[in-house]
C-alpha positions as CSV (number, residue, x, y, z in Angstrom):
1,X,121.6,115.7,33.3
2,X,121.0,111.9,33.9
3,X,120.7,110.0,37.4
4,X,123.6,108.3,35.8
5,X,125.8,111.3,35.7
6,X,125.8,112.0,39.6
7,X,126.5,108.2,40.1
8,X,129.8,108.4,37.4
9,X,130.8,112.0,38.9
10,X,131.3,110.5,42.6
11,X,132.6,107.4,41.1
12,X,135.1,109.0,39.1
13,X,136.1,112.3,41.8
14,X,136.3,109.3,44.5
15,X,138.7,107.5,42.6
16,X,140.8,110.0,42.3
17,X,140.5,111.8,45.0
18,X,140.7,108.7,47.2
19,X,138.2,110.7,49.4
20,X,134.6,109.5,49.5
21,X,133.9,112.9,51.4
22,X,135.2,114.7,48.6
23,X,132.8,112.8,46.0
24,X,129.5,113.6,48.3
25,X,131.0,117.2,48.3
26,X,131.6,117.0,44.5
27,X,127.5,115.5,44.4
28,X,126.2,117.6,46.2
29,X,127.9,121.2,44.6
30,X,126.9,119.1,41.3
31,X,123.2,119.2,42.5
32,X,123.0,122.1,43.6
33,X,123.6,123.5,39.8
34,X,122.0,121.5,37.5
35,X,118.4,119.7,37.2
36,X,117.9,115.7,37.0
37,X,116.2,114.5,34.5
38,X,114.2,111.5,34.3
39,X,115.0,108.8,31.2
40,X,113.0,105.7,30.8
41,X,112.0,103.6,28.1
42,X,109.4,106.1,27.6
43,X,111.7,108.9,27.0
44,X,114.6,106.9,24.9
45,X,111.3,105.7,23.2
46,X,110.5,109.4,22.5
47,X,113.9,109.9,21.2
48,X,114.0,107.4,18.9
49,X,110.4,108.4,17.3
50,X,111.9,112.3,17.0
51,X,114.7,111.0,15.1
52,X,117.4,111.6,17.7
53,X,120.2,109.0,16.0
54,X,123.5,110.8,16.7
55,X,125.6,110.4,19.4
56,X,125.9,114.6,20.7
57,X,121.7,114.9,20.3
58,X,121.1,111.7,22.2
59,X,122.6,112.2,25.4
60,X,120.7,111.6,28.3
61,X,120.4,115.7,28.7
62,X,119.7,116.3,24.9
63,X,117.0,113.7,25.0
64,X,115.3,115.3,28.2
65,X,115.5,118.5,26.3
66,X,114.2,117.3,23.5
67,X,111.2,115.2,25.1
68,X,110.3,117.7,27.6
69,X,111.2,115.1,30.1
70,X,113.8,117.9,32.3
71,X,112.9,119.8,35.7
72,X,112.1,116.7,37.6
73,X,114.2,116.3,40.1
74,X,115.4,113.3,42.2
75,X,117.0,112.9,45.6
């Protein structure tokens, strides 16, 4: 998943929760499952060149999947 994910997960579980505790612990159990992936212009780039035009193959995940751009992780 995208940088952008973790930032709209503790958004979105703090908001509703009303608990920003409860987001970091929502973060954190996220993080501890899945892999962030970098996308940059390089990488949309990449996307675009593959021919990745629809909306459910050019998520930030499918793209990183796609490009070999997954596994790198950021903290």
């Amino acid at each position: 998943m995208s940088a952008t994910t973790v930032t709209d997960v503790h958004y979105l579980v703090g908001r509703q929760t009303k608990s920003a505790e409860v987001a970091i612990t929502a973060v954190t159990q996220l993080l501890a499952l899945m892999e962030i992936c970098a996308v940059d212009r390089g990488v949309l780039e990449q996307a675009i060149a593959l021919g990745l035009t629809d909306e459910g193959r050019c998520g930030a995940g499918s793209i990183c999947d796609e490009v070999g751009a997954g596994g790198d992780r950021y903290s």
